[in-house]
C-alpha positions as a Python dict, from the first residue, in 0.01 Angstrom:
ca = {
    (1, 'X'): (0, 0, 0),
    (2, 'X'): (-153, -256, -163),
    (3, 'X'): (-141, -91, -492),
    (4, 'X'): (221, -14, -471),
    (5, 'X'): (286, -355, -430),
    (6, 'X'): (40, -472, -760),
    (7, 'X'): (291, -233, -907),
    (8, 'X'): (589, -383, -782),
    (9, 'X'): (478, -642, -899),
    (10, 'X'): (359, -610, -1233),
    (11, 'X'): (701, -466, -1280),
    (12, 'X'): (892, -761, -1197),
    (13, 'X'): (592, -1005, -1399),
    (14, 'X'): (712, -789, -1710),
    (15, 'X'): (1063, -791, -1680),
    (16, 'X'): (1021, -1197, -1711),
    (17, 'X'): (802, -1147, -2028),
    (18, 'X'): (1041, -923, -2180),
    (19, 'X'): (1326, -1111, -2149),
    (20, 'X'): (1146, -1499, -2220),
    (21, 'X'): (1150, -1442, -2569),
    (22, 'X'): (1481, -1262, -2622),
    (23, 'X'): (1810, -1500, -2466),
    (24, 'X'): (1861, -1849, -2483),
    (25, 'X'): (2113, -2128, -2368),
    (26, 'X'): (2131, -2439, -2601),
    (27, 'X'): (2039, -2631, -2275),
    (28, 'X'): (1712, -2562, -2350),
    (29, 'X'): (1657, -2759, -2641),
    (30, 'X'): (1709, -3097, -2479),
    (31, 'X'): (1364, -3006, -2298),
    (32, 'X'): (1193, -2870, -2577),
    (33, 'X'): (1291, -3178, -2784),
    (34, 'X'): (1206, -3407, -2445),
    (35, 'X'): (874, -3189, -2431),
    (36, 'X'): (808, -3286, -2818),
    (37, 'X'): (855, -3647, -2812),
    (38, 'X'): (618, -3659, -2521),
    (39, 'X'): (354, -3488, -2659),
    (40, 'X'): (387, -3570, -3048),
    (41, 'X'): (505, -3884, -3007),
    (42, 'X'): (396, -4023, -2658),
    (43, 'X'): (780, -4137, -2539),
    (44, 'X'): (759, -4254, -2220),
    (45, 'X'): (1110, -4369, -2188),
    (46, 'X'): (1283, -4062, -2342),
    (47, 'X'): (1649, -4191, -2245),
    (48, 'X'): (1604, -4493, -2489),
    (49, 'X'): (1713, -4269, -2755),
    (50, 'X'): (2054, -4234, -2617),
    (51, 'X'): (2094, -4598, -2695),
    (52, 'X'): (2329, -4726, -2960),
    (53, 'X'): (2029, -4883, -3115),
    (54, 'X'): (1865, -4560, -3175),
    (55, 'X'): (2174, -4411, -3414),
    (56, 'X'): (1985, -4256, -3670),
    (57, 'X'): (1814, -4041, -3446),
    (58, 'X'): (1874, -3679, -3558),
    (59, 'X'): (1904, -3573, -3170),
    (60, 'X'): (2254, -3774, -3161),
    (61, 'X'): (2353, -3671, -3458),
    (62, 'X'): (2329, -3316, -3359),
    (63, 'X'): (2365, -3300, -2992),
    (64, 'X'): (2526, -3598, -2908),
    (65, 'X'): (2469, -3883, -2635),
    (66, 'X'): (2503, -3706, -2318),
    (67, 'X'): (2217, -3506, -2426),
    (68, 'X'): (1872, -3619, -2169),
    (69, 'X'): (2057, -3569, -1881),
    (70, 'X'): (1764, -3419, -1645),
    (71, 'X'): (1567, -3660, -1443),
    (72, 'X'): (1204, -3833, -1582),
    (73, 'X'): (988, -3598, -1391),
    (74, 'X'): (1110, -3283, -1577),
    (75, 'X'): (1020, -3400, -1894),
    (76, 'X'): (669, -3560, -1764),
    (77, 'X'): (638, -3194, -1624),
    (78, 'X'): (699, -2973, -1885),
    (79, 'X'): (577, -3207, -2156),
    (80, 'X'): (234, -3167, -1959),
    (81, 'X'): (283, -2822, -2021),
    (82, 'X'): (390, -2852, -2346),
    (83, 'X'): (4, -3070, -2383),
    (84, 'X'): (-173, -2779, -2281),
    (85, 'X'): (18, -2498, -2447),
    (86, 'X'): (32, -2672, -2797),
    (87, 'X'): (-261, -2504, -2946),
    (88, 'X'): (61, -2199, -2924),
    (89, 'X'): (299, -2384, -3055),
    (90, 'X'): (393, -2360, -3409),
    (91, 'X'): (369, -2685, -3579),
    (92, 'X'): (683, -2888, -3690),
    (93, 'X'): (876, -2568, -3545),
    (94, 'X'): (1104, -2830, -3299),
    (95, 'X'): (1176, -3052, -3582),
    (96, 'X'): (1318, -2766, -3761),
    (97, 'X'): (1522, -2688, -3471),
    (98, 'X'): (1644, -3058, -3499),
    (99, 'X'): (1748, -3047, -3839),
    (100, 'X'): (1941, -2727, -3836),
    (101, 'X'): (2097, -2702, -3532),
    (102, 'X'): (2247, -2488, -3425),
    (103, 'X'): (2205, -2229, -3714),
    (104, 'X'): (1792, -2177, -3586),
    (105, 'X'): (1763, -1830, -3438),
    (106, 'X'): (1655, -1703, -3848),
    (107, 'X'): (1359, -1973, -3801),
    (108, 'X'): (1053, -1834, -3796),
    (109, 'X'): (839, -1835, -3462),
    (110, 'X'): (1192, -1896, -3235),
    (111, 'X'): (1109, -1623, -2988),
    (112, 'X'): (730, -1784, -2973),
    (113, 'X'): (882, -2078, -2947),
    (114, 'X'): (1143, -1991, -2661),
    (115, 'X'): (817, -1778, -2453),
    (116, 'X'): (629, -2054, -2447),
    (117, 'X'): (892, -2283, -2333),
    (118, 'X'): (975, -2045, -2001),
    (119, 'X'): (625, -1977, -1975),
    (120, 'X'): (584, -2287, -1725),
    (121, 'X'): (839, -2089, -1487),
    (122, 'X'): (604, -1814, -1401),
    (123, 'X'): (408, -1985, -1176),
    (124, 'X'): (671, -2162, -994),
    (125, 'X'): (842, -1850, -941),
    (126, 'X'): (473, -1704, -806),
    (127, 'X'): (453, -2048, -569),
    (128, 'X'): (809, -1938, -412),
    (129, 'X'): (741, -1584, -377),
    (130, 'X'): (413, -1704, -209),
    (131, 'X'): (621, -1971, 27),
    (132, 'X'): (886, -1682, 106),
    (133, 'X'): (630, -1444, 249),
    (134, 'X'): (482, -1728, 457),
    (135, 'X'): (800, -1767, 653),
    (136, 'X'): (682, -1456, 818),
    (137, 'X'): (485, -1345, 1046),
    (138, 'X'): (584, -976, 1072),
    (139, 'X'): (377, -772, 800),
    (140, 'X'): (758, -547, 770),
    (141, 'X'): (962, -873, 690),
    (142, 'X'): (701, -996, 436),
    (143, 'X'): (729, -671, 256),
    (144, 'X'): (1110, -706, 234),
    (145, 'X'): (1121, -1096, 92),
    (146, 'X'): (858, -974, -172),
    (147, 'X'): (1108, -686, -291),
    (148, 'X'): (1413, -905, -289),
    (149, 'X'): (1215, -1238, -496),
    (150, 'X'): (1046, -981, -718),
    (151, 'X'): (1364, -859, -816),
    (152, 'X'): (1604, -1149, -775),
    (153, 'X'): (1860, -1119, -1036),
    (154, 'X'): (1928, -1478, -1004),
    (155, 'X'): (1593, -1603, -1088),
    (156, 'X'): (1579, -1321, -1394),
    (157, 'X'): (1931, -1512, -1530),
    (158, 'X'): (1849, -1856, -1457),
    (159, 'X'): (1488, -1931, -1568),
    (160, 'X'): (1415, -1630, -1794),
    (161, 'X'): (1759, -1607, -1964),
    (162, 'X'): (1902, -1919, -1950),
    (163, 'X'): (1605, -2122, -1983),
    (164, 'X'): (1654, -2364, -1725),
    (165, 'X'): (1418, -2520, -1495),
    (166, 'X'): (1533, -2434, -1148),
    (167, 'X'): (1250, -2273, -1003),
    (168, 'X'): (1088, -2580, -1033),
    (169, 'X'): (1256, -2822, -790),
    (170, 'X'): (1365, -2474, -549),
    (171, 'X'): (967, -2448, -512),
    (172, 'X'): (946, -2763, -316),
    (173, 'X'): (1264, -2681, -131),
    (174, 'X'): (1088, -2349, 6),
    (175, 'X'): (748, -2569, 43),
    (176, 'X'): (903, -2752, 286),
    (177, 'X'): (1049, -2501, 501),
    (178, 'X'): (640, -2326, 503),
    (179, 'X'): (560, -2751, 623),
    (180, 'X'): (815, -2762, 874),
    (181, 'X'): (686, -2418, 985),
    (182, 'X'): (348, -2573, 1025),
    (183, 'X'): (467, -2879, 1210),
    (184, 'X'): (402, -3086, 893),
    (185, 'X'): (709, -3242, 922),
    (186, 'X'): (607, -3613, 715),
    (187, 'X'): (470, -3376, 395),
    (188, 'X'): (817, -3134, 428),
    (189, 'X'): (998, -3414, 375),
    (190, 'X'): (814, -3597, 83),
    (191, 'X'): (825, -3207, -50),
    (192, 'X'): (1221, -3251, -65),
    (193, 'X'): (1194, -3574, -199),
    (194, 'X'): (950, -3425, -493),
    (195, 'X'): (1217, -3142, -570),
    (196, 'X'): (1492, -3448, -581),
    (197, 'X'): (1297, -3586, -849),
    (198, 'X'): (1356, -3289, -1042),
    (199, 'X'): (1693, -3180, -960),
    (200, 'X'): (1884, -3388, -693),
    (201, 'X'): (2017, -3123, -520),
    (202, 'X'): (1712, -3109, -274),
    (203, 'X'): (1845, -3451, -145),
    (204, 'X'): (2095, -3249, 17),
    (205, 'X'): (1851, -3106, 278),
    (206, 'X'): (1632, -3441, 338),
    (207, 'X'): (1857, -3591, 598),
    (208, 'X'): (1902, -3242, 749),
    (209, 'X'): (1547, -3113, 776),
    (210, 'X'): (1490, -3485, 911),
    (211, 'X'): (1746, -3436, 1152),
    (212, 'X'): (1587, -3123, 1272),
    (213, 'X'): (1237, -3203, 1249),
    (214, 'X'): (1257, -3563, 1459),
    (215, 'X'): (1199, -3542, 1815),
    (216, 'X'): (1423, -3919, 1840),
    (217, 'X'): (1629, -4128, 1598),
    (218, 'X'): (1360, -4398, 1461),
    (219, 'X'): (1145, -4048, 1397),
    (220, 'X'): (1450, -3906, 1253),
    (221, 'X'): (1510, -4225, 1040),
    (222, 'X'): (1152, -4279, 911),
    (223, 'X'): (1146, -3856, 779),
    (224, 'X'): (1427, -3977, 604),
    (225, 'X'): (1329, -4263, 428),
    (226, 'X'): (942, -4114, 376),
    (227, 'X'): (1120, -3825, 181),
    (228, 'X'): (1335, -4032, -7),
    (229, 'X'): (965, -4208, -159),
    (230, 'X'): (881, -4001, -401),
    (231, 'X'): (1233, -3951, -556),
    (232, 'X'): (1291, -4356, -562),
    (233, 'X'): (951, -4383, -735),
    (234, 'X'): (991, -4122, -992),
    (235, 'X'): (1336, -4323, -1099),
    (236, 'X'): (1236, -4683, -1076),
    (237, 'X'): (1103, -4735, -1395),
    (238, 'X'): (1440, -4633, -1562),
    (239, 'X'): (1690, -4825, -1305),
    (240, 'X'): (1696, -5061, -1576),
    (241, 'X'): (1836, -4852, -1814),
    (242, 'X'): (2199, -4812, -1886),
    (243, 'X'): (2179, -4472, -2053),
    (244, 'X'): (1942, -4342, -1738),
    (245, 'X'): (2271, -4506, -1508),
    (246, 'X'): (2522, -4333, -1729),
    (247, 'X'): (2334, -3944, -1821),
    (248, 'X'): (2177, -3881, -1531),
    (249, 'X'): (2183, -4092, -1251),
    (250, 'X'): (2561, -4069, -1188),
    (251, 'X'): (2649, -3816, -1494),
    (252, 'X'): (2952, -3568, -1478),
    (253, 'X'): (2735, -3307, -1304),
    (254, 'X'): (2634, -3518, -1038),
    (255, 'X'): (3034, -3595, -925),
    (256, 'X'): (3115, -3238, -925),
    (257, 'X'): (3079, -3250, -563),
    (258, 'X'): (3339, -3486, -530),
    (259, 'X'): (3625, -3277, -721),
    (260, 'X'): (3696, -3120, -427),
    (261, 'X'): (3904, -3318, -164),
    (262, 'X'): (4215, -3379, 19),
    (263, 'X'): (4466, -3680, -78),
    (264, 'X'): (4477, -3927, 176),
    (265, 'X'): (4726, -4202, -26),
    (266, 'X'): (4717, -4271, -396),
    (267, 'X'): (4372, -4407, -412),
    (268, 'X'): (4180, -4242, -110),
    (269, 'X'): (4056, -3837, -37),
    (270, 'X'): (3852, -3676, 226),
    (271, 'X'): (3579, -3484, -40),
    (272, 'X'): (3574, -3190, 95),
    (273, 'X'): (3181, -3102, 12),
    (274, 'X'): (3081, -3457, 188),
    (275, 'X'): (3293, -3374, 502),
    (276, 'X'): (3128, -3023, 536),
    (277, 'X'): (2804, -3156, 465),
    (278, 'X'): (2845, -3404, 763),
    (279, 'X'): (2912, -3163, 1016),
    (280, 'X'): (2591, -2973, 880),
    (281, 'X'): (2396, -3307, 937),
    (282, 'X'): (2569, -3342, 1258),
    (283, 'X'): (2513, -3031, 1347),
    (284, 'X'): (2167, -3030, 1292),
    (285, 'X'): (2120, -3386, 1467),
    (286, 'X'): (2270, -3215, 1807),
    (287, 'X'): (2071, -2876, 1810),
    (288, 'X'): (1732, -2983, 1687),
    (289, 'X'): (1581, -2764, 1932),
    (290, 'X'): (1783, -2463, 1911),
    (291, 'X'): (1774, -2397, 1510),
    (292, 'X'): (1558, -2357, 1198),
    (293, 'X'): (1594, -2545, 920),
    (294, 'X'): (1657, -2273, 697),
    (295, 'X'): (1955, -2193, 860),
    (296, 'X'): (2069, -2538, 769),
    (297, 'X'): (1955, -2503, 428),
    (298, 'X'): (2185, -2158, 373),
    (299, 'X'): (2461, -2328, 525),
    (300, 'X'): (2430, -2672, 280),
    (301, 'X'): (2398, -2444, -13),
    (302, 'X'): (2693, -2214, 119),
    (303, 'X'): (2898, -2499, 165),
    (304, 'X'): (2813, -2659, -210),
    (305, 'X'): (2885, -2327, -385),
    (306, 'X'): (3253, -2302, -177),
    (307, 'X'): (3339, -2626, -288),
    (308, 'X'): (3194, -2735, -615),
    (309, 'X'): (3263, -2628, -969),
    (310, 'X'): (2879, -2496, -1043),
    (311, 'X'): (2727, -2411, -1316),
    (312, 'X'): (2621, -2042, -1307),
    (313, 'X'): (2180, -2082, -1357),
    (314, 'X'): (2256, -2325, -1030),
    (315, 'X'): (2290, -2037, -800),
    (316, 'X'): (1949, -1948, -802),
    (317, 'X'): (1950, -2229, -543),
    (318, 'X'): (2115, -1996, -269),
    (319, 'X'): (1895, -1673, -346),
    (320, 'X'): (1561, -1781, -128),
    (321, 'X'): (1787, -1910, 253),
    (322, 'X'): (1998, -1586, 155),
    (323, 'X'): (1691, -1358, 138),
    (324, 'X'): (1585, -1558, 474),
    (325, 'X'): (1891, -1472, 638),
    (326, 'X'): (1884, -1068, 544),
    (327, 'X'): (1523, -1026, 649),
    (328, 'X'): (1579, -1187, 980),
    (329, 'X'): (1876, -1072, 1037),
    (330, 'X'): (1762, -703, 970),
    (331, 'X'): (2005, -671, 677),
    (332, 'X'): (2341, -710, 901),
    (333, 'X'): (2499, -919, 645),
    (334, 'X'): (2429, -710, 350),
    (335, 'X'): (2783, -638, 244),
    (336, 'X'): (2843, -1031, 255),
    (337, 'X'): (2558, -1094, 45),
    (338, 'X'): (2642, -840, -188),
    (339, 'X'): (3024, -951, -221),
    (340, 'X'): (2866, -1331, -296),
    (341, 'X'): (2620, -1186, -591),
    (342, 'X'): (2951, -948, -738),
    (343, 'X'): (3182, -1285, -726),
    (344, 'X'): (2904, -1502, -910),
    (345, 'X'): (2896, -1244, -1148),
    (346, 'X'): (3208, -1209, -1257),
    (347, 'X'): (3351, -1547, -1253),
    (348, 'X'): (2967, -1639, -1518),
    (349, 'X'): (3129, -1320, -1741),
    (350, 'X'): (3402, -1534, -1786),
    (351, 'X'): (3212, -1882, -1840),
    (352, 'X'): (3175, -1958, -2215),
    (353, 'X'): (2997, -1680, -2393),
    (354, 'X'): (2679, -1879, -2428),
    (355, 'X'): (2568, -1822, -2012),
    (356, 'X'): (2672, -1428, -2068),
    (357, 'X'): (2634, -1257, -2341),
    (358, 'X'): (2568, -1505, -2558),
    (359, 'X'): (2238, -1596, -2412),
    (360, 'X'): (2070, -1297, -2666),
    (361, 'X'): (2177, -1496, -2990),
    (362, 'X'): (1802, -1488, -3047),
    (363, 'X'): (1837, -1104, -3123),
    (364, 'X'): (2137, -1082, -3225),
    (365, 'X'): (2240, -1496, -3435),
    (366, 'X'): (2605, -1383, -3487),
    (367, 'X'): (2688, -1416, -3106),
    (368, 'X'): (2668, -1767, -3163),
    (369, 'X'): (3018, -1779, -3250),
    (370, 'X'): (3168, -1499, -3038),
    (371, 'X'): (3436, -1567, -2854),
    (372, 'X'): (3436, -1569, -2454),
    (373, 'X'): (3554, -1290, -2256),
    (374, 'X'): (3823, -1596, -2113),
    (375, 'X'): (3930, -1616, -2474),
    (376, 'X'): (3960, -1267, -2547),
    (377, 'X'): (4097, -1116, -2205),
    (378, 'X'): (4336, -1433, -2134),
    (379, 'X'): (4613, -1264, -2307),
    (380, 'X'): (4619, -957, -2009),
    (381, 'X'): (4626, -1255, -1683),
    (382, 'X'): (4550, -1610, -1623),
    (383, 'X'): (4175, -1603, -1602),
    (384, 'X'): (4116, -1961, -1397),
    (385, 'X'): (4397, -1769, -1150),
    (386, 'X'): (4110, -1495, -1104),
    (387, 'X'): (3792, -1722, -1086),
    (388, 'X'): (3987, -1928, -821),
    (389, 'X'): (4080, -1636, -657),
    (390, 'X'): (3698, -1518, -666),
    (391, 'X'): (3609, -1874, -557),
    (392, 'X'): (3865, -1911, -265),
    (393, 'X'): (3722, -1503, -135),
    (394, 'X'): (3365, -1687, -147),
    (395, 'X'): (3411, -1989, 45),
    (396, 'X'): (3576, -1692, 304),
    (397, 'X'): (3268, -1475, 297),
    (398, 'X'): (3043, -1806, 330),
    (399, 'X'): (3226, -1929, 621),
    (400, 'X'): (3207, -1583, 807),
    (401, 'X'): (2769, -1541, 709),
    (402, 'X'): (2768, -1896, 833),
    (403, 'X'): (2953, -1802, 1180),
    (404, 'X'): (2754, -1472, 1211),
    (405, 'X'): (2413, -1647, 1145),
    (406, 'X'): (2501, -1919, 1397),
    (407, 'X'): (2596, -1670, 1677),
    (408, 'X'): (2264, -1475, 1578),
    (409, 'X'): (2061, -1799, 1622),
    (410, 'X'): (2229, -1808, 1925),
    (411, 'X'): (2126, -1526, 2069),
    (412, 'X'): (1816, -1541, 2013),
    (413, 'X'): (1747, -1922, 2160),
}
């Protein structure tokens, strides 16, 4: 058995080496060039190039302002990496890539280039796949999370094809579910409040797992606050900054979660996300005793992805409190889960080409300017009628897993 799964394995460990050098988004170049200034050029303060002082910077010229949008600890993160994987790297390559964007896929060394940069996301990927199988105790249900992370189309898309970094702050969200499994309830929270400082989705859990994890309110309070720590610290010495404010503090992506809402008068909504969220919280404040926080953690996600515009790598975010709930649940939601993964699908086929098929411009350069499937099958029916008809059949199917993992917890308390 143990072979079969080295196998297993080894199969999924090569399917992310195949495909690291082969797709890319241009997403990816803000954190190579973040990654270069840090190493080459020891920036500390990489958003002070989005300044107006700083116009001859080739960066602007080519990518434009709202260009470092990812918070500081990303780019002290992966620039480490970048430290310790130079010796690989091929010198003056990302300055190339600076000048002569976005015609760079004929460079020599790209796909090197692009390995290397995903090669940091293996071992995040190994750290949740390790966290996953310690949510059981059951040698059957470990077995089953292994298959399902191994093999998680999500993760393949997001880190390996896309090029994004959302292993990285998900691996802390799972490490704190594992802490709050062990009773460690102070470290699961500063382990949410790490992932915020990469991503700031994890935020979204902090007052939740809090709620669940205090036995009273000052306990409940002080989780809070002791998770937000490490996410405050990670920020402060950029609060100064005006670009930091602007790009990524409050940037576009970061109020997507308030397009959703319900006019009150002229000036005033109820934001949809924030009033579901609430309950959640509230929720989770009331039935401490009766629930695991993963359940909350599904539910959060479920909630974000019914009622937010999101960009496709983000649902990665869902996979791991999905594969929780199919495990535990002995697969009774399959069909659900299934219907979730088909939606996401299509409605990224008809994002802009570059998050489908245009992610293998590295094999193939002339897909840079290929038109999206939007574009092309727009003329047959109103393609944002179908994504938020896709969108509207989620938030359905979320609502009923949501209902059906409740009464399950139920039953089982």
């Amino acid at each position: 058995m143990k072979r079969l799964f080295f196998k297993i394995g080894l199969i999924g460990l090569l399917l992310r080496l195949v495909l690291m050098p082969i797709s890319a988004h241009p997403d990816i170049w803000s954190l190579d060039i973040g990654r270069f200034f840090f190493v080459k050029e020891g920036v500390f303060d990489i958003y002070r190039f989005l300044s107006p002082d700083y116009p001859d910077r080739i960066s602007l010229a080519n990518y434009g302002y709202n260009f470092y949008t990812y918070p500081p600890l990303t780019y002290f993160t992966l620039g480490l990496a970048g430290k310790l994987l130079s010796p690989f790297y091929q010198a003056d390559l990302t300055q190339s890539i600076l000048a002569n964007y976005p015609r760079i896929f004929h460079l020599p060394g790209i796909k090197k280039h692009l390995f290397l940069l995903k090669l940091p996301y293996l071992f995040f990927d190994l750290g949740i796949l390790w966290c996953l199988t310690q949510l059981f105790d059951s040698g059957k249900q470990k077995k089953r999370v292994f298959w399902l992370w191994v093999f998680n189309p999500l993760s393949f898309y997001s880190a390996y094809l896309v090029g994004q970094f959302e292993l990285i702050p998900l691996f802390f969200v799972v490490l704190s579910l594992v802490l709050a499994k062990k009773g460690k309830s102070e470290w699961a929270t500063v382990a949410l409040g790490v992932g915020g400082a990469y991503k700031m989705f994890p935020l979204f859990f902090l007052p939740v797992l809090a709620a669940c994890m205090g036995k009273e309110f000052w306990q409940k309070i002080k989780l809070m606050i002791l998770g937000a720590v490490p996410f405050f610290l990670s920020i402060a010495p950029f609060l100064r900054s005006t670009a930091f404010r602007q790009v990524v503090l409050f940037s576009k992506q970061s109020q997507k979660i308030l397009h959703s809402s319900l006019p009150l008068s002229g000036a005033e909504s109820i934001y949809l996300f924030v009033f579901v969220w609430g309950l959640i919280f509230l929720a989770a404040w009331q039935k401490a005793d009766r629930n695991e926080p993963w359940f909350y953690y599904l539910a959060v996600m479920l909630a974000f992805f019914s009622l937010t515009h999101y960009h496709p790598q983000w649902f990665v975010w869902l996979t791991p409190f999905l594969f929780i709930q199919l495990v535990k649940s002995d697969f009774k939601q399959i069909f659900l889960a299934g219907f979730m993964l088909a939606s996401w699908l299509i409605i990224t086929l008809f994002f802009e080409s570059s998050l489908n098929y245009g992610l293998f411009v590295p094999l193939k350069p002339s897909l840079w300017e290929a038109p999206s499937l939007a574009v092309s099958w727009g003329c047959f029916y109103d393609i944002f009628q179908l994504k938020s008809i896709l969108r509207s059949l989620f938030a359905a199917a979320s609502l009923v897993l949501v209902l059906a993992s409740f009464n399950w917890q139920d039953e089982k308390n």
